[in-house]
Structures are given as C-alpha cells and as structure tokens.
MIDO-117027 format. One record per residue (C-alpha): x, y, z; residue in three letters. Coordinates in Angstrom, 3 decimals, always signed. Each point is the difference from the previous one (the first is absolute). Example, Ala and Ser with C-alpha at 12.3 -4.5 7.8 and 13.67 -1.06 7.14 Angstrom:
2
<<+12.300 -4.500 +7.800> 'ALA'>
<<+1.370 +3.440 -0.660> 'SER'>
This chain:
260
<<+81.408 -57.622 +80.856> 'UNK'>
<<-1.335 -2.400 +2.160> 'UNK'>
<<-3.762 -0.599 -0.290> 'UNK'>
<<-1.550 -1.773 +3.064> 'UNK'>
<<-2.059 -2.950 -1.303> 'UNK'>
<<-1.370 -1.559 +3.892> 'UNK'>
<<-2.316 +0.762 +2.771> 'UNK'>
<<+1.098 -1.292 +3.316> 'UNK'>
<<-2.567 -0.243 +3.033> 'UNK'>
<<+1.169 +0.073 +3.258> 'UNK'>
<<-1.787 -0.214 +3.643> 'UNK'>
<<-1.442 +2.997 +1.451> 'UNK'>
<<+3.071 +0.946 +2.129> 'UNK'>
<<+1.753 -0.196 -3.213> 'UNK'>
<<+2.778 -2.655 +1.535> 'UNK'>
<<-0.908 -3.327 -1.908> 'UNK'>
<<-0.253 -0.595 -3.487> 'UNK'>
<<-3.186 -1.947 -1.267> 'UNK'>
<<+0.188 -0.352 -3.287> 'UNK'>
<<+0.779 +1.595 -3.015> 'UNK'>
<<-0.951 +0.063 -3.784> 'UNK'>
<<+2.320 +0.335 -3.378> 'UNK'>
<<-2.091 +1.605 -2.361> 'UNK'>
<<+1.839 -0.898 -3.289> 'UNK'>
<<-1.122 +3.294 -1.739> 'UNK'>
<<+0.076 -0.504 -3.841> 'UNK'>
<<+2.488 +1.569 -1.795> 'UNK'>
<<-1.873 +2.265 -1.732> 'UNK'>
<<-1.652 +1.378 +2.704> 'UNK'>
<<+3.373 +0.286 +1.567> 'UNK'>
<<+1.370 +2.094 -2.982> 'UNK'>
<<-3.137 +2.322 +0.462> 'UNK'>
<<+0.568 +0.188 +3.676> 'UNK'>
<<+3.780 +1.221 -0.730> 'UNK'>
<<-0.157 +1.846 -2.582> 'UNK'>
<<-1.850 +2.473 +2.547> 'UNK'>
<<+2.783 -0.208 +2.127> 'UNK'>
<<-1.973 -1.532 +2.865> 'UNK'>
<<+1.515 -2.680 +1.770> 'UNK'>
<<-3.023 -0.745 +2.565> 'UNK'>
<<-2.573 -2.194 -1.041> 'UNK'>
<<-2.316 +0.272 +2.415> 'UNK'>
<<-1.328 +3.019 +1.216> 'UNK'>
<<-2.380 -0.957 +2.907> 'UNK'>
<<-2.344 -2.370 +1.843> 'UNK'>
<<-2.201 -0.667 +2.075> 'UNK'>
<<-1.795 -2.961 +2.085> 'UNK'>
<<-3.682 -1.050 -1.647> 'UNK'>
<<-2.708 -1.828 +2.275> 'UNK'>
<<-2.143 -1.596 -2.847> 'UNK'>
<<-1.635 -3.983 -0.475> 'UNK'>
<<+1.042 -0.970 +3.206> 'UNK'>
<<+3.477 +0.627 -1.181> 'UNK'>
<<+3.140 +2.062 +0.933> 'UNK'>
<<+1.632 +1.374 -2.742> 'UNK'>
<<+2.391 +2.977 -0.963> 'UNK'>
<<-0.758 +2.195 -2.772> 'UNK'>
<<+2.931 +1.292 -1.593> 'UNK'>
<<+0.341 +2.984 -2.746> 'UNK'>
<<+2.874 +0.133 -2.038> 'UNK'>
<<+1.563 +2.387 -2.741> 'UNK'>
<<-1.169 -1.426 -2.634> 'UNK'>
<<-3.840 +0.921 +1.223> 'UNK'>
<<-0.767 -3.858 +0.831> 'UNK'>
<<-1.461 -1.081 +2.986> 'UNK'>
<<+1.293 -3.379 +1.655> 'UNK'>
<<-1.812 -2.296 +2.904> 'UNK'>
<<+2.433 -1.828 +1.971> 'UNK'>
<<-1.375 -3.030 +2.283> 'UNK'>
<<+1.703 -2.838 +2.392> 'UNK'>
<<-0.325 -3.063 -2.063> 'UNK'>
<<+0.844 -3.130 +1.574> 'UNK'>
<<+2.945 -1.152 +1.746> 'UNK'>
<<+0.882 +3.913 +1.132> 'UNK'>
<<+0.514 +0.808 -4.017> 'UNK'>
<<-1.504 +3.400 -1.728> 'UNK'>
<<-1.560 -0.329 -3.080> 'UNK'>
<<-1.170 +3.448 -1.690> 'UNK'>
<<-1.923 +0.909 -3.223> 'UNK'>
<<-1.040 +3.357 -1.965> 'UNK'>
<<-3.408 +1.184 +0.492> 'UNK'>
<<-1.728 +1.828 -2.346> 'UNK'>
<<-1.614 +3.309 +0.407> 'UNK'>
<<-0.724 +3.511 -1.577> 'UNK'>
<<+2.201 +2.984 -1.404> 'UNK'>
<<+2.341 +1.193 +2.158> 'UNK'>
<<+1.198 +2.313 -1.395> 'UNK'>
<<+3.398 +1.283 +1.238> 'UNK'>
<<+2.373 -2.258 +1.962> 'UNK'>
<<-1.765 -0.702 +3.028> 'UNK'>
<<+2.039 +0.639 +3.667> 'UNK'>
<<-2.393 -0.588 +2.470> 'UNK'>
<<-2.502 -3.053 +0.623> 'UNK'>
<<-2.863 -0.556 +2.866> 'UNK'>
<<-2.466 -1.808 +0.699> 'UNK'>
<<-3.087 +0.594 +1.733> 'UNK'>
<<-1.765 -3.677 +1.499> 'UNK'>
<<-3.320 +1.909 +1.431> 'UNK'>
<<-0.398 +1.420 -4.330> 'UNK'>
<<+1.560 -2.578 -1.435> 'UNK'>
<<+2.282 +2.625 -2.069> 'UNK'>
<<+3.547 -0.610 -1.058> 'UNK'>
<<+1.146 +3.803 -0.472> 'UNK'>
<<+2.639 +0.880 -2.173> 'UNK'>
<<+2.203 +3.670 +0.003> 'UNK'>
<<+2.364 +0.678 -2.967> 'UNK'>
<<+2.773 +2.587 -0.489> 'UNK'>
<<-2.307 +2.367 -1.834> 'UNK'>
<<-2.541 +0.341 +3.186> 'UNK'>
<<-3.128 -2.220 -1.317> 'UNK'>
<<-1.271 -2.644 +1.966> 'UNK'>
<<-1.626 -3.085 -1.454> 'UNK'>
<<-2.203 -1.589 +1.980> 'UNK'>
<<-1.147 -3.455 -0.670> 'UNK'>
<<-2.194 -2.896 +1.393> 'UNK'>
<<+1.592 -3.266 +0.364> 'UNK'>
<<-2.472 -2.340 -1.792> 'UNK'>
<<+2.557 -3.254 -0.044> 'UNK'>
<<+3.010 -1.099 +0.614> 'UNK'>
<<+0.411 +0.783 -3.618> 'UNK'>
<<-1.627 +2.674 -0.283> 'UNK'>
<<-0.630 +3.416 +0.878> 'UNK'>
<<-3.168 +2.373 -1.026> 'UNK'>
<<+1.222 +3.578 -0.783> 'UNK'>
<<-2.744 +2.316 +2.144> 'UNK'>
<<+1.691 +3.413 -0.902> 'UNK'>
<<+2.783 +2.512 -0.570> 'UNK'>
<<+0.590 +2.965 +2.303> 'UNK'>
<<+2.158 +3.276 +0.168> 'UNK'>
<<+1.692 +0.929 +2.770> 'UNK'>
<<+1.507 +3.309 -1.242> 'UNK'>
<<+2.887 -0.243 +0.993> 'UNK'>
<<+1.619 +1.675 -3.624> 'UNK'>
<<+1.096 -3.360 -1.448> 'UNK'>
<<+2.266 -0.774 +3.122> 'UNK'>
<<-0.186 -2.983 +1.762> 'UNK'>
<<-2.081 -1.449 +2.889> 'UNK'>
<<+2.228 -1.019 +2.182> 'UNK'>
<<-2.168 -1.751 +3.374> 'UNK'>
<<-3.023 -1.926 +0.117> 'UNK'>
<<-1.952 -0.935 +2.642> 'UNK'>
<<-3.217 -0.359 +1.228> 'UNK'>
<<-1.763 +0.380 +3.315> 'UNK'>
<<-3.580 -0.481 +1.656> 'UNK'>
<<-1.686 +2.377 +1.703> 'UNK'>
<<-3.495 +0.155 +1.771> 'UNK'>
<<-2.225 +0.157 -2.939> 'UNK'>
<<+2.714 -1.088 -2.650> 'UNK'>
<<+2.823 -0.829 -1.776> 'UNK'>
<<+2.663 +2.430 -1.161> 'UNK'>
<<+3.053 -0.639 -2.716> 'UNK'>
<<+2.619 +1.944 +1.381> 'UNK'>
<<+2.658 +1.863 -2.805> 'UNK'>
<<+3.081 +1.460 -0.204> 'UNK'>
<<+1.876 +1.594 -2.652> 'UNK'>
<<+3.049 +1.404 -1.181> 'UNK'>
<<-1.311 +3.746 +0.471> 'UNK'>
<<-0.002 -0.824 +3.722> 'UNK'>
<<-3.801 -0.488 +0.305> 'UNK'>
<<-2.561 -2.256 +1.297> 'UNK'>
<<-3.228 -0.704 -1.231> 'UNK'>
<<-2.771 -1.757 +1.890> 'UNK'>
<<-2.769 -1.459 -2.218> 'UNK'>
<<-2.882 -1.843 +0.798> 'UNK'>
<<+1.103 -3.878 -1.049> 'UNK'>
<<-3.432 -1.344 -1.385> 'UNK'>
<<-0.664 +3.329 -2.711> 'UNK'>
<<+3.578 +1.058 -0.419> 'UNK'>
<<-1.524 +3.616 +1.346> 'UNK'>
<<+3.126 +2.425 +0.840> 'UNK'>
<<-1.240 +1.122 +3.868> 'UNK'>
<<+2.867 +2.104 +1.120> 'UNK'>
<<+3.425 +1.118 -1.582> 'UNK'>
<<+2.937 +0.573 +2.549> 'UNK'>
<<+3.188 +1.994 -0.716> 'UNK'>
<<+2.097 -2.330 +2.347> 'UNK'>
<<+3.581 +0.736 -1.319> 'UNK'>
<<+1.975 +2.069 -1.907> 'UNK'>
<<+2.283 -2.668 -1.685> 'UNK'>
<<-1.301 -3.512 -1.642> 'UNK'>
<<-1.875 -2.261 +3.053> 'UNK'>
<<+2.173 -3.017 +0.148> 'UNK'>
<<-2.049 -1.753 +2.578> 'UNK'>
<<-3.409 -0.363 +0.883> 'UNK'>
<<-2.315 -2.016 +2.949> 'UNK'>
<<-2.969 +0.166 +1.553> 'UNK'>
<<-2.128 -0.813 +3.915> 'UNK'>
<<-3.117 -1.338 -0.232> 'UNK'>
<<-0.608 +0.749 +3.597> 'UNK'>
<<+0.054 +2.924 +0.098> 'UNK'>
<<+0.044 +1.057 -3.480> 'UNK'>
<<+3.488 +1.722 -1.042> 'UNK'>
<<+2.263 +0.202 -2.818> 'UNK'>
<<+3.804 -0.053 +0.554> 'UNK'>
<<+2.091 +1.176 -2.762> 'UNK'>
<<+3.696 +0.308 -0.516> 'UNK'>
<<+2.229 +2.135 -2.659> 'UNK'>
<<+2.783 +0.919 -1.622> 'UNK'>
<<-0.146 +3.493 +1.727> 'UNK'>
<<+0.827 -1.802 +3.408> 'UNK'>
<<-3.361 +0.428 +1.723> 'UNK'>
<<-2.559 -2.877 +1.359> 'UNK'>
<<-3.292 +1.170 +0.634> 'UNK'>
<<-2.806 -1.234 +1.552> 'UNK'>
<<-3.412 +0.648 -1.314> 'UNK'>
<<-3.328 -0.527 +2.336> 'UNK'>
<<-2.744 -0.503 -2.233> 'UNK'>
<<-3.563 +0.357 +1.811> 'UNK'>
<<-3.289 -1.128 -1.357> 'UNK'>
<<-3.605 +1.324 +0.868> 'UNK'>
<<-3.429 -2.054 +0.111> 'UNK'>
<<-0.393 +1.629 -3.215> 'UNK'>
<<+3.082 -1.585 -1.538> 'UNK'>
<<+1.881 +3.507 -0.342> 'UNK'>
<<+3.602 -0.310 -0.012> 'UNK'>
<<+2.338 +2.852 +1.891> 'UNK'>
<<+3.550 -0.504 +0.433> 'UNK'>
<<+2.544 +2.390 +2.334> 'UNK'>
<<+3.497 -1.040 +0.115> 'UNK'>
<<+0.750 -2.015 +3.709> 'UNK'>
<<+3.444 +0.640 -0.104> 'UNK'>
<<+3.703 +0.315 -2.113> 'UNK'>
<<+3.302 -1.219 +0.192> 'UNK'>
<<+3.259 +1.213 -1.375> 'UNK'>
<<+3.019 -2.117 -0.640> 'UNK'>
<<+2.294 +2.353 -0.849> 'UNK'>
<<+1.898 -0.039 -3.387> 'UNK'>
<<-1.280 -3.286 -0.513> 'UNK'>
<<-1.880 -1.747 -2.853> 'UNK'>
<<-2.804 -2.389 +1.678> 'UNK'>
<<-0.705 -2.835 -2.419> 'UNK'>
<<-2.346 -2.084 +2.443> 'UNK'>
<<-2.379 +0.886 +2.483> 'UNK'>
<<-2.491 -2.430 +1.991> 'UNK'>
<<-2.481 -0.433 +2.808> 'UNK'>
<<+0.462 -2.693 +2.898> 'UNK'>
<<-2.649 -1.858 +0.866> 'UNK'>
<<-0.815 +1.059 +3.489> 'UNK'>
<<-0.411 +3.888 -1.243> 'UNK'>
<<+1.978 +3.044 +1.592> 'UNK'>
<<+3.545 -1.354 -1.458> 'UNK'>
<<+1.163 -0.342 -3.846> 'UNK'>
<<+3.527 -1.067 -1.552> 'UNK'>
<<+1.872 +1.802 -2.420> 'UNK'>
<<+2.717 -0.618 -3.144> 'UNK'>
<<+2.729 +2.423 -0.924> 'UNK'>
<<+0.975 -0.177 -3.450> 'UNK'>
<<+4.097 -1.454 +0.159> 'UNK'>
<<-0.363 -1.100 +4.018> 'UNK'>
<<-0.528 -3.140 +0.891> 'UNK'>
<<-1.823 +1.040 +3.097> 'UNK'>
<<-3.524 +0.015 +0.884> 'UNK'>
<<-1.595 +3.289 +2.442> 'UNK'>
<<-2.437 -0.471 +2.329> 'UNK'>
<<-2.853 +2.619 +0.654> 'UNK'>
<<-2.016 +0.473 +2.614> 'UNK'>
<<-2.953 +2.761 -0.083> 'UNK'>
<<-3.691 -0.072 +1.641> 'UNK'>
<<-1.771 -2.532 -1.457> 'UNK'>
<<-3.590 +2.722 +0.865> 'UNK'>
C-alpha cells in the first residue's frame, strides 16, 4: 500500500508545476491511517482569502485541517490548524470570504461550520444535519444571489440542498438524480446549479429569487450520456457552455445549451 504523503500545486491550466510539499506524516499516524485501509491522505481543499493572505485549507483523514502558504523563494510551508469536533472523516471543504466560514462535510452528512479566527485557529460556530441517512455529502458550493448567499449541497442520495449560508437554514431540497451526484457547480449570473451523476445525466437547475427573498427552482434543462458514469461536471465562464469528465476517458465534452 502506498500512502501519498505530498500536495503538489500547479498553475491554473494545470500544465506547470509550482511547488510541492512532503508532509513527513508520523508514523503513528501513518499506522492509524492504514490500518483503515485508506491510502489517501487528503480528502479535500479549498482556496481561503483571509489577513491579506492566500492560503489553501486542506482536510485530511485523519480529521486535521492544514493551511498551506507560498513562503519565500517559491517554497510552501504548511501547518495544522486547530478547530472543533468533526466528527466523521470529513470529504468536502469550502469557504465562504463574504461569512468568513470555512465549511466542512463528512461521510456521515454533518456539516461543521466554523469561523476562521487565525491563522491558527478556527472558532467552531455549529453542527448541522443534512439528512442524508449517514451517507456522504459529496459537492459543496456556494453561490450569491440578489438578496444572499446560498451553500450549495450534494449528496450521495442524488440530492441537492440549497441553504441560506449566514443561518445554515435548509431553503429548498431537490431530487436531482437517481444515483450518487459526483459533480456539482454553480452561475452566479444567473443563478443555476449544474450537477452531474453516476446515473449519466447533467442537469441544469435555474434557481429564481423574489424581492421577498423566496427561492423557486424548475429544472432548465438535462443531458444524457449514455451508459456512461460522469465524474466531473463544470460551468465556463462566459455562460451557455460547460465541460464534462467521463469516468476511464481521457476526453473532455463540450456542452452548449441557452444560457436564458
């Protein structure tokens, strides 16, 4: 068994290599790691805006949370940040720069949402349920809307959830697939939700707000692949097109639908 130890960070067209880290996990922690049979460290990340300073947040198996920086001369450094219970391995990681939240998902469906207070630090705000029967959360994502911002879920039941990001409020519940959602993104403008799954569907979700700040949602349009497993689904930025992974195919699909 080989257990991946490094984080590598490449450019955003994913062609050069920046910089990497070796972790140097501890023996022990390895032998609690493998005992589990789990050969992945890390289990996701995500980019934080905080201090006047870039850094990535990364969760990892062993329910830590590391910050990563650019130190000097183009070298990483990271360090573990402390925070509240967990819980459950966590899977998913966001965070939200308007809230200040670092949002956490874990295999049994809770979210953990937390408050970064330093660089150190982070102030555990609450626990939530997101009833999905002890399965996991398997998207995160948030988007803003007219007169808020949303954290967008998926889960392995094949539904979304749209809460309201500041009270952790559960606003609308969609039954989006009938197989685990293995892909989730959202527009801004307009608002949508784009969600991909094992049962070989993409569909687009149009999510419309009133002066009142009540949510409706209708479904803009689907897409089958057929016979295939998508494992990656995501908007481009000029709207009306998105790109799409295939589970063992090295090829990317492009869509094109009404962006209205």
């Amino acid at each position: 068994m080989l257990l991946r130890e490094c984080v590598k960070i490449y450019s955003e067209n994913g062609q050069n290599l920046l910089g990497h880290i070796d972790l140097n996990i501890p023996n022990n922690k390895k032998k609690e790691i493998e005992k589990n049979g789990i050969v992945h460290y890390f289990a996701a990340c995500a980019k934080v805006a905080f201090n006047n300073k870039e850094l990535l947040a990364v969760c990892n198996t062993l329910n830590e949370i590391l910050f990563i920086e650019e130190g000097n001369n183009g070298n990483y450094v990271s360090w573990v940040c402390s925070h509240g219970v967990l819980g459950a391995n966590p899977c998913q990681i966001i965070y939200s720069q308007s809230e200040n939240l670092l949002i956490l998902a874990n295999i049994e469906g809770k979210l953990t949402v937390n408050s970064i207070k330093d660089e150190k630090k982070l102030n555990f705000i609450k626990e939530v349920d997101a009833n999905t029967k002890k399965t996991p959360i398997t998207g995160l994502n948030i988007m803003q809307g007219k007169t808020r911002h949303y954290l967008v879920s998926g889960d392995f039941l094949g539904k979304i959830k749209l809460w309201d990001l500041k009270n952790m409020d559960i606003l609308l519940e969609i039954n989006s697939h009938a197989r685990i959602i293995t892909s989730l993104d959202v527009r801004n403008e307009p608002c949508e939700i784009l969600t991909g799954s094992e049962d070989s569907f993409l569909n687009f979700w149009k999510i419309e707000e009133d002066e009142k700040g009540d949510v409706k949602v209708s479904l803009k349009v689907s897409f089958r692949i057929a016979d295939q497993i998508i494992v990656g689904a995501k908007y481009l930025k000029n709207g009306g097109e998105a790109v799409v992974s295939i589970y063992d195919s090295n090829e990317i699909t492009l869509l094109k639908y009404e962006k209205n």
